[in-house]
N, C-alpha and C positions, 0 to 999 in steps of 0.2 A: 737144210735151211732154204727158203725160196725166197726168191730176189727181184724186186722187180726192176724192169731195164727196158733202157727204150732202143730200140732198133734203127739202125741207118745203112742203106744199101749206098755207099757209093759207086759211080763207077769210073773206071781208068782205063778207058778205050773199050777194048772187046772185054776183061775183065772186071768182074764186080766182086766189091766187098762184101763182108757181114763186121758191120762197127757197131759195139753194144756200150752205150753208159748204163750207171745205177740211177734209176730213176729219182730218188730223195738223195741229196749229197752227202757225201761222208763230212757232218758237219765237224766235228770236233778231230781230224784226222787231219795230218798236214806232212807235205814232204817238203824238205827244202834241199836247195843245190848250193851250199854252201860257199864252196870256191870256185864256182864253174867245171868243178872237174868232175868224175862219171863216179859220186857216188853222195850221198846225202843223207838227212835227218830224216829217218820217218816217225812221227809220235801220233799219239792216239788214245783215245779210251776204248774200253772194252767194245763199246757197240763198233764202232768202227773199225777195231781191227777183225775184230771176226767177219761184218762185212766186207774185209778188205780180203781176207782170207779166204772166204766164199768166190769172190770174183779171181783169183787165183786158181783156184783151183779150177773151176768152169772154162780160164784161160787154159790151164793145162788140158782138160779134155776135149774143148773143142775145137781144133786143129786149125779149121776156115776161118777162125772170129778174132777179131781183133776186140781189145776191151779197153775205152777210153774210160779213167778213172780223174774225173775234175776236182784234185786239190786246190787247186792257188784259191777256188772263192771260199774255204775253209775258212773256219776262224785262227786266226794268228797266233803263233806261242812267240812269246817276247823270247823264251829262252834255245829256240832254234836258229843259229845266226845263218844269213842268206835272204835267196829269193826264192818264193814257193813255188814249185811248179806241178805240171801235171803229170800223169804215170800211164804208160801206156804197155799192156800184154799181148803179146803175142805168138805165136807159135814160130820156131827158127824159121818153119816150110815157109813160112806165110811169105820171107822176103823182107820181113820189117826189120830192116837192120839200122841200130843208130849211126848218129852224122859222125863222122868223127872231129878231133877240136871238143872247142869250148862248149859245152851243153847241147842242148836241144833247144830251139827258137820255140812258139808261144805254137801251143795245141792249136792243131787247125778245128707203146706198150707190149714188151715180152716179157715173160717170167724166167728166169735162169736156176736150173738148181744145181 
């Protein structure tokens, strides 16, 4: 499957990133954080979870990239209770380790296959 994604080099001092989203949103795809604690609803239809799957695995093979996946502007499911947020991949090396506590605060053209 090819995927398109837009690319963002940040940098953090002498270090730069490689930050990729999906270039068309995972419209119908939503993750929520239910209780503030480290685990959630993810639902979906077919196109988006295989999209979603596609950028998983691309997380898994490429080591440098970090993959920002913007849920929250998804369409809403009344029957996921919470607040939507966003999902973010990364390789362990990369250094991206979550906060610890309550949740994660609000998320701060290439082809991917």
């Amino acid at each position: 499957m090819r995927l398109r994604v837009r690319e963002f080099r940040p940098r953090t001092g002498p270090l730069e990133h490689r930050v990729v989203q999906p270039w068309h949103p995972l419209r119908h795809t939503t993750l929520n954080d239910p209780l503030g604690e480290r685990w959630g609803y993810l639902l979906g239809d077919h196109d988006g979870l295989s999209r979603l799957a596609a950028l998983f695995s691309f997380a898994a093979f490429s080591r440098h990239t970090i993959v920002h996946v913007p849920l929250r502007e998804s369409l809403p499911r009344t029957f996921a209770p919470g607040m939507p947020v966003d999902l973010v991949l990364a390789h362990l090396r990369q250094g991206c380790v979550p906060p610890r506590g309550h949740g994660s605060g609000p998320a701060s053209g290439t082809a991917a296959r």
